[in-house]
PyMOL commands that place a pseudoatom at each C-alpha (Angstrom):
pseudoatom trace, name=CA, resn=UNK, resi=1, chain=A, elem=C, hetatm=0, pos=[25.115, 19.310, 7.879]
pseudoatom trace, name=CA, resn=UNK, resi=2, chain=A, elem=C, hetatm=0, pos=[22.015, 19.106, 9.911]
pseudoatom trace, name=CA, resn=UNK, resi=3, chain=A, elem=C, hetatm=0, pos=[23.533, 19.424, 13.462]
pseudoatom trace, name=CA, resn=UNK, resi=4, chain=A, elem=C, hetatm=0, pos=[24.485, 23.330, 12.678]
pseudoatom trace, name=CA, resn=UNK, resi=5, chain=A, elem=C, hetatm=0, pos=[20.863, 23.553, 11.577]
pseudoatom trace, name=CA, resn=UNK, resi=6, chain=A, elem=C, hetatm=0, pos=[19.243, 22.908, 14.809]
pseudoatom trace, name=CA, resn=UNK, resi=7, chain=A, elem=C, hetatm=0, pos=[21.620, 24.543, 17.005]
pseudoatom trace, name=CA, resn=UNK, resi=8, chain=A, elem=C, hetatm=0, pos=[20.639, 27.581, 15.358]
pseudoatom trace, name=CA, resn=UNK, resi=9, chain=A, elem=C, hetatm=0, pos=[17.101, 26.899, 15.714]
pseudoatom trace, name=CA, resn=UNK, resi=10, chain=A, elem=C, hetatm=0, pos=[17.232, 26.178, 19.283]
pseudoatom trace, name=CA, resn=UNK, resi=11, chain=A, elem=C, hetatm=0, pos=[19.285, 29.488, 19.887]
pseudoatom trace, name=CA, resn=UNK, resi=12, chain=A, elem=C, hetatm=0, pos=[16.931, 31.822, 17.802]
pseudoatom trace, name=CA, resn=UNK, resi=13, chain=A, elem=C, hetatm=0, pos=[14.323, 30.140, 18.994]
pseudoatom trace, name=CA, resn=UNK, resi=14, chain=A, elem=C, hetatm=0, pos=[11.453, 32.449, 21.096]
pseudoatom trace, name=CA, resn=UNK, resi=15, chain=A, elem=C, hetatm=0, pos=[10.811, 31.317, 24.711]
pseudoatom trace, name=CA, resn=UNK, resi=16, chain=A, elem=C, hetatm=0, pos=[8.690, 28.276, 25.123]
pseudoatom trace, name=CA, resn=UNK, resi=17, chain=A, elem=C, hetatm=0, pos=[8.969, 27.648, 21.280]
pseudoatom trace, name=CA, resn=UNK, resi=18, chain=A, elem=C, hetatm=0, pos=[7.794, 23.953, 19.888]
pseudoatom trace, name=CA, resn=UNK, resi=19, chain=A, elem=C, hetatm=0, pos=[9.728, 22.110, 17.641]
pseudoatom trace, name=CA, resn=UNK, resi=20, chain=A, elem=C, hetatm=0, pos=[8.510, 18.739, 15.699]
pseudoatom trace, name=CA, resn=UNK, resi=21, chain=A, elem=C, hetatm=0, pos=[11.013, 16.549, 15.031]
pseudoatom trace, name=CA, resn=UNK, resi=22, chain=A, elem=C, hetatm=0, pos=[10.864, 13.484, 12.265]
pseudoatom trace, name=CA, resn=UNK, resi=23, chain=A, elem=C, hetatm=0, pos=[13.841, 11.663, 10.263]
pseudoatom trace, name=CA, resn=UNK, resi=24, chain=A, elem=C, hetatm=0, pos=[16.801, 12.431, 12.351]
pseudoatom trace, name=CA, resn=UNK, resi=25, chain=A, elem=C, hetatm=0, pos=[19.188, 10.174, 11.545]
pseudoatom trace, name=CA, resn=UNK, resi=26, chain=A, elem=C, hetatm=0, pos=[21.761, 12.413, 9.812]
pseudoatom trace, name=CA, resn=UNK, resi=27, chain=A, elem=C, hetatm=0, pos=[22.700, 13.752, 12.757]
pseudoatom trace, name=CA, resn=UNK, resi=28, chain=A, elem=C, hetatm=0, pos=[22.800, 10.237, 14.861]
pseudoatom trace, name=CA, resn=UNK, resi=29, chain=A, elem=C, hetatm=0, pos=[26.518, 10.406, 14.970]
pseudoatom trace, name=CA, resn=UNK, resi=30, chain=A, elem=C, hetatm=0, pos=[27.490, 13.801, 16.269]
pseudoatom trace, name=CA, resn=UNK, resi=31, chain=A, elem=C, hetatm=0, pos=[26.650, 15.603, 19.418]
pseudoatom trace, name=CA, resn=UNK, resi=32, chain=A, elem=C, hetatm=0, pos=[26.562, 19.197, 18.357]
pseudoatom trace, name=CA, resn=UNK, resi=33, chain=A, elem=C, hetatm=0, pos=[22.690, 20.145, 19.849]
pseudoatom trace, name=CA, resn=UNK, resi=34, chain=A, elem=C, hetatm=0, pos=[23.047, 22.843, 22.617]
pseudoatom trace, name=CA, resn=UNK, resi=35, chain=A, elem=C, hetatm=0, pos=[20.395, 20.884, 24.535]
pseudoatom trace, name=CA, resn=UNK, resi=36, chain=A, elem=C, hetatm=0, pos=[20.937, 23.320, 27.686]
pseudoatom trace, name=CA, resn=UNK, resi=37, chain=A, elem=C, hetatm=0, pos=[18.599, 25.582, 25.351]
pseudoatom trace, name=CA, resn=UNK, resi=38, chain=A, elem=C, hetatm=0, pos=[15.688, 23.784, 25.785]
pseudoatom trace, name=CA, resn=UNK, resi=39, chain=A, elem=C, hetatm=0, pos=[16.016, 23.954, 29.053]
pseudoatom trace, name=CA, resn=UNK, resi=40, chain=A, elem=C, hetatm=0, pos=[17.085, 27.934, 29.321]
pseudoatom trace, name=CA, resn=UNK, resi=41, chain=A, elem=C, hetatm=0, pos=[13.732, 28.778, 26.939]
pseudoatom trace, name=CA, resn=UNK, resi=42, chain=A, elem=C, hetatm=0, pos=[11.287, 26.160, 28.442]
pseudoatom trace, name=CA, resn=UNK, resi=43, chain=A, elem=C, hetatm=0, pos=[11.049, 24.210, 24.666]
pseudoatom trace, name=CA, resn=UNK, resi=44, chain=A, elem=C, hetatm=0, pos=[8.698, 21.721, 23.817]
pseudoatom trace, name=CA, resn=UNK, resi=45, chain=A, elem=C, hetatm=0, pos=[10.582, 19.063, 21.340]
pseudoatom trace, name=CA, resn=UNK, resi=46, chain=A, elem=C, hetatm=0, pos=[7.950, 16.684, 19.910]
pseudoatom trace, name=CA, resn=UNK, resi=47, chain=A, elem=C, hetatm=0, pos=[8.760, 13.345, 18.320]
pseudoatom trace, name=CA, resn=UNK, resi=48, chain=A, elem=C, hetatm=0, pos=[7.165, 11.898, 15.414]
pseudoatom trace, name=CA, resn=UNK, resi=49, chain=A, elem=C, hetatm=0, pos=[6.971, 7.931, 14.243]
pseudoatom trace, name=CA, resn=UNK, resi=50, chain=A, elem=C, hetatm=0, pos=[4.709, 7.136, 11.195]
pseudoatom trace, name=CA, resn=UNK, resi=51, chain=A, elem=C, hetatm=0, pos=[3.165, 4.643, 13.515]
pseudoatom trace, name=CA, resn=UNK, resi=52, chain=A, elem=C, hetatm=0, pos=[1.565, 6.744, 16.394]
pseudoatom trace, name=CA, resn=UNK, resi=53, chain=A, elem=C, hetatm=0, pos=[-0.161, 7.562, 13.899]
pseudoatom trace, name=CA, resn=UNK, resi=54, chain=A, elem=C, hetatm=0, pos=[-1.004, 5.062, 11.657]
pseudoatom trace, name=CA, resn=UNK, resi=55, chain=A, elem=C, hetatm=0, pos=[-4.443, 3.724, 13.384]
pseudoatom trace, name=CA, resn=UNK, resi=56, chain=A, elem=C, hetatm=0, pos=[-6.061, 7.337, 12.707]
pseudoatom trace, name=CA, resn=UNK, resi=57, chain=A, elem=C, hetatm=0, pos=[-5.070, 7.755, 9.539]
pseudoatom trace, name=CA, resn=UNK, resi=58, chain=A, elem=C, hetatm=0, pos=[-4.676, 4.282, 7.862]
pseudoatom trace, name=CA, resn=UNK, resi=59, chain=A, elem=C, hetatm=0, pos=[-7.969, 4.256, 6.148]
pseudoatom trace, name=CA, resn=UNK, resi=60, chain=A, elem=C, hetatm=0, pos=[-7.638, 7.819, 4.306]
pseudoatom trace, name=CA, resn=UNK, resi=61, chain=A, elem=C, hetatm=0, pos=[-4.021, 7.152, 3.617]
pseudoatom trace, name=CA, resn=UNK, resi=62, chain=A, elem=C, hetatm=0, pos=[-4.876, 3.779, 1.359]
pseudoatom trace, name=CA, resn=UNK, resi=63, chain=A, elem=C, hetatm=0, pos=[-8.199, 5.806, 0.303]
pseudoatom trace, name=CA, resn=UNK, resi=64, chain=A, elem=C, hetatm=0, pos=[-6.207, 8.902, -1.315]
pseudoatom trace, name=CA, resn=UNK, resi=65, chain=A, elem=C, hetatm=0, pos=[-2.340, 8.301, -1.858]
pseudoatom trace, name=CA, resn=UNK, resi=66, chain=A, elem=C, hetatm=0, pos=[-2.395, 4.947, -4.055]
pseudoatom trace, name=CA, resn=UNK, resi=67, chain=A, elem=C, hetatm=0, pos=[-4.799, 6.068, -6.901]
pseudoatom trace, name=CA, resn=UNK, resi=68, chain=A, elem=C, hetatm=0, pos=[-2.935, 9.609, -6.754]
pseudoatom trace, name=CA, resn=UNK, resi=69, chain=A, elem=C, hetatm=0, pos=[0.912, 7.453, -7.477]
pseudoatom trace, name=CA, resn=UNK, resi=70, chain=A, elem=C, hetatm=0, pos=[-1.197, 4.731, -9.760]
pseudoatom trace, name=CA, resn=UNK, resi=71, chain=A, elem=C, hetatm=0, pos=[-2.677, 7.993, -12.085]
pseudoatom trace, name=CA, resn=UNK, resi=72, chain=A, elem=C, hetatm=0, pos=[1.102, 9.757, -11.838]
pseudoatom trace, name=CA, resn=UNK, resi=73, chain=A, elem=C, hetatm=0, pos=[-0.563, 12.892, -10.236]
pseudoatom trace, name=CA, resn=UNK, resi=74, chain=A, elem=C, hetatm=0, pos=[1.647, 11.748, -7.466]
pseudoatom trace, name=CA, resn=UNK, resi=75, chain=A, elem=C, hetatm=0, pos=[4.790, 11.668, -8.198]
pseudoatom trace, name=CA, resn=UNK, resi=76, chain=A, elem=C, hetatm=0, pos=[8.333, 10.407, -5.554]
pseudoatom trace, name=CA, resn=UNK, resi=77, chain=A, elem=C, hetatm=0, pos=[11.984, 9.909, -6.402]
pseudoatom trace, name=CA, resn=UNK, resi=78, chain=A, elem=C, hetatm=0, pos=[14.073, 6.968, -5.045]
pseudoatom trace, name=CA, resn=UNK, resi=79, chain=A, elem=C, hetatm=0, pos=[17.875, 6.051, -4.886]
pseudoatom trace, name=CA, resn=UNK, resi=80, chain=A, elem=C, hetatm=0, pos=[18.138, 2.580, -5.651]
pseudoatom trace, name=CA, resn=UNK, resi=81, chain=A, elem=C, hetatm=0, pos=[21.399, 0.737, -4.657]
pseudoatom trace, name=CA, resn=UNK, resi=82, chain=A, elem=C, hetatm=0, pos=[21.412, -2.988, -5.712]
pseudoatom trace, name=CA, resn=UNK, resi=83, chain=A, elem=C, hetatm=0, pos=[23.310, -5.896, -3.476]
pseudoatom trace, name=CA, resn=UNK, resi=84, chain=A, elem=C, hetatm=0, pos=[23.628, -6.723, -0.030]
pseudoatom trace, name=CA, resn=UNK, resi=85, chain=A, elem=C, hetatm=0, pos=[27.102, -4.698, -0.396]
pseudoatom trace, name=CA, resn=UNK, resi=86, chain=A, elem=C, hetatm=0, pos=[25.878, -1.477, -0.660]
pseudoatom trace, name=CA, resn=UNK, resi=87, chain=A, elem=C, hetatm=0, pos=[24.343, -1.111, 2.500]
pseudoatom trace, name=CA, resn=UNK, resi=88, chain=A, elem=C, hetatm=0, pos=[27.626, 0.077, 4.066]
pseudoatom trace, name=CA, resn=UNK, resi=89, chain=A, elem=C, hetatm=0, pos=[27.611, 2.726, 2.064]
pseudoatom trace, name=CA, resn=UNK, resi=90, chain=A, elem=C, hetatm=0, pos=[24.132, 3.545, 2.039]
pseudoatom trace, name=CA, resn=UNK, resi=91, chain=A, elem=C, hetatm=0, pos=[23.699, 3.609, 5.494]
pseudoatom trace, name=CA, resn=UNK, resi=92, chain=A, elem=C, hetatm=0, pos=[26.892, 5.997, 5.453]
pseudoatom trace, name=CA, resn=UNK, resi=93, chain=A, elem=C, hetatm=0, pos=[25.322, 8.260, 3.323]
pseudoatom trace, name=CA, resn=UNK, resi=94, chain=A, elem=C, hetatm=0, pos=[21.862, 8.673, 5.652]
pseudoatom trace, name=CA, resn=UNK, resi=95, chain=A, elem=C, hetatm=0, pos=[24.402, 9.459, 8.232]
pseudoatom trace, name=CA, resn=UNK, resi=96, chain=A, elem=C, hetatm=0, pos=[26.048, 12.094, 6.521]
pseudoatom trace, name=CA, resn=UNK, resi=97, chain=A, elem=C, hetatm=0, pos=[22.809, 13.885, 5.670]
pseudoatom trace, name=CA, resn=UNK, resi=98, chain=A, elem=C, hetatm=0, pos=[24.336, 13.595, 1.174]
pseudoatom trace, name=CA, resn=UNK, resi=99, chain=A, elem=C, hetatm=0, pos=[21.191, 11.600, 0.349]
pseudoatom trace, name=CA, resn=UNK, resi=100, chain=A, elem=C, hetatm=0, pos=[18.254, 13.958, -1.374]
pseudoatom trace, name=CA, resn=UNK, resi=101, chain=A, elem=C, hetatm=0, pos=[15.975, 10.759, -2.086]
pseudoatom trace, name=CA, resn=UNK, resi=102, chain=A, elem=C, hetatm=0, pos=[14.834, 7.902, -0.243]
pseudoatom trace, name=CA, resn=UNK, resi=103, chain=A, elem=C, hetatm=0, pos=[17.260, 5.203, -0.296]
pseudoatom trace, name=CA, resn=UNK, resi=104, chain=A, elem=C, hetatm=0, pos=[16.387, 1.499, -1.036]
pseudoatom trace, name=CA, resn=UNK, resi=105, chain=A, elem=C, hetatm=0, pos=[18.970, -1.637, -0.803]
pseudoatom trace, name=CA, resn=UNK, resi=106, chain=A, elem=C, hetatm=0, pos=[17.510, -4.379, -3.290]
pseudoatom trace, name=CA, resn=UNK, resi=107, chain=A, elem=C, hetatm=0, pos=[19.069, -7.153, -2.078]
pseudoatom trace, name=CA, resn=UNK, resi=108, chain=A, elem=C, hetatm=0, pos=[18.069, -9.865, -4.838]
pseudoatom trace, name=CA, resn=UNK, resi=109, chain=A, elem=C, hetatm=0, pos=[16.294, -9.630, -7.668]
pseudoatom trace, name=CA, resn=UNK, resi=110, chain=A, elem=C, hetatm=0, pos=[13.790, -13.103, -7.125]
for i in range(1, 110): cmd.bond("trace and resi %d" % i, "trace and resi %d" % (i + 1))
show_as sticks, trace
zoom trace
C-alpha cells in the first residue's frame, strides 16, 4: 500500500529533504503519514496539479505528444470499465492503490 511507502520516506529522509507529490489518492482513506517528520527534519512537501502548469506548457504539449500517440511511438495502457455501475468499484480500486492503468468509466456508448 502506498501509506507504508511514504512513512518510510519521510523517516529516511535527510534533513531539509524535498519531496514532490502528484496522484495521491490511494492513500485518501488512511492516516498512516508520520507528518511530525516534516516538521522534526524541516521538509519541503510540494504539490503538483496538471493545471499550474498547463499555461506554460500547453503549446509544446499539443506540439509533441499527439503526433508521437497518432504514429504509435507513444504508446499508454487504459482500464476500461463500461456502465454507470462500475464506478463504485472503480473508484474503490483508486483507493486501494490495485489499479496499474488509468481507469476510465464509459458511461454510454452514444
Amino acid at each position: 500500500m502506498f501509506a507504508p511507502c511514504v512513512d518510510a520516506a519521510l523517516e529516511f529522509s535527510t534533513v531539509h529533504a524535498r519531496f514532490l507529490e502528484c496522484g495521491m489518492m490511494s492513500g485518501s482513506n488512511t492516516s498512516y503519514w508520520n507528518l511530525n517528520l516534516v516538521i522534526g527534519k524541516v521538509l519541503r512537501i510540494y504539490g503538483v496539479q496538471l493545471f499550474c502548469l498547463r499555461p506554460k506548457y500547453n503549446a509544446e504539449f499539443y506540439a509533441t505528444i499527439p503526433p508521437l500517440l497518432v504514429s504509435g511511438e507513444l504508446k499508454y495502457w487504459e482500464d476500461v470499465m463500461m456502465g454507470l455501475d462500475t464506478v463504485g468499484d472503480v473508484v474503490l480500486g483508486i483507493q486501494k492503490g490495485t489499479n496499474h492503468r488509468k481507469l476510465v468509466v464509459i458511461v454510454a456508448k452514444e
